[in-house]
N, C-alpha and C positions, 0 to 999 in steps of 0.2 A: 932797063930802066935805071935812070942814075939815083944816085943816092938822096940827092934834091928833090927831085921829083918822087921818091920814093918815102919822104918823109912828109912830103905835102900830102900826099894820097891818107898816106896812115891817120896823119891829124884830121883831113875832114872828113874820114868812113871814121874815126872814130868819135867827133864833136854830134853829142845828140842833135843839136839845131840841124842838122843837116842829115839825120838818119834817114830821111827819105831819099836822098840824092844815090843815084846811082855813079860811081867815078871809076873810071877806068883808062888806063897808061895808054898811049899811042906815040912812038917814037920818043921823043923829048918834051912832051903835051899830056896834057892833062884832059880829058875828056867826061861832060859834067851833065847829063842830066837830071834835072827835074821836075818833080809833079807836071803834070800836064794841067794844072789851074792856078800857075804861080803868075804872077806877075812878073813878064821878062823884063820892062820899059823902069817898071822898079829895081828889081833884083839886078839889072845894071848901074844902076846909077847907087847904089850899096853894094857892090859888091867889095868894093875895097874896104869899105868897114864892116865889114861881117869875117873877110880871110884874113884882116889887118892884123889883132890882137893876136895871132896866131905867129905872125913871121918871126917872132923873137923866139918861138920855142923851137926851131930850125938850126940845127947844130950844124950842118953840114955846109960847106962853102954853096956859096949864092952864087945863081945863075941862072941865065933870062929860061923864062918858064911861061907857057900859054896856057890858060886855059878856057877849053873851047866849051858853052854854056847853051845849053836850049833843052826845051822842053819837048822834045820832038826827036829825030834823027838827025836834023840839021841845027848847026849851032846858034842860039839867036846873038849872039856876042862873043867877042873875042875879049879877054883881058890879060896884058900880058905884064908880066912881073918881070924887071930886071934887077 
């Protein structure tokens, strides 16, 4: 896991908004389940300003980053960060 990716992780397992989300690494991706009564059609269309305020506290050099989102096993959206 790179160091990027290893401090995305840390910040959203540690952001209580987000204490229910289960997140876990897969190659160079970020892998993001939630609740199974969340709103996906929502939670996509904010998800940039829910992880937004966060990107500044990322000390580590940037680089493109996926994170794969759904409620389920499969992802219902992809969102990718460069």
């Amino acid at each position: 896991m790179g160091k990027y990716q290893q401090e995305w992780k840390s910040l959203l397992q540690r952001e209580e908004a987000f204490k229910d989300w289960k997140i876990r690494s897969s190659g160079g991706d970020l892998l993001i389940r939630v609740p199974e009564d969340t709103d996906m059609d929502l939670l996509k269309m904010q998800f940039s300003d829910l992880i937004g305020p966060m990107a500044p506290l990322i000390k580590s050099p940037k680089s493109t980053l996926k994170f794969y989102v759904g409620s389920t096993n499969e992802a219902d959206f992809i969102f990718t960060l460069n």
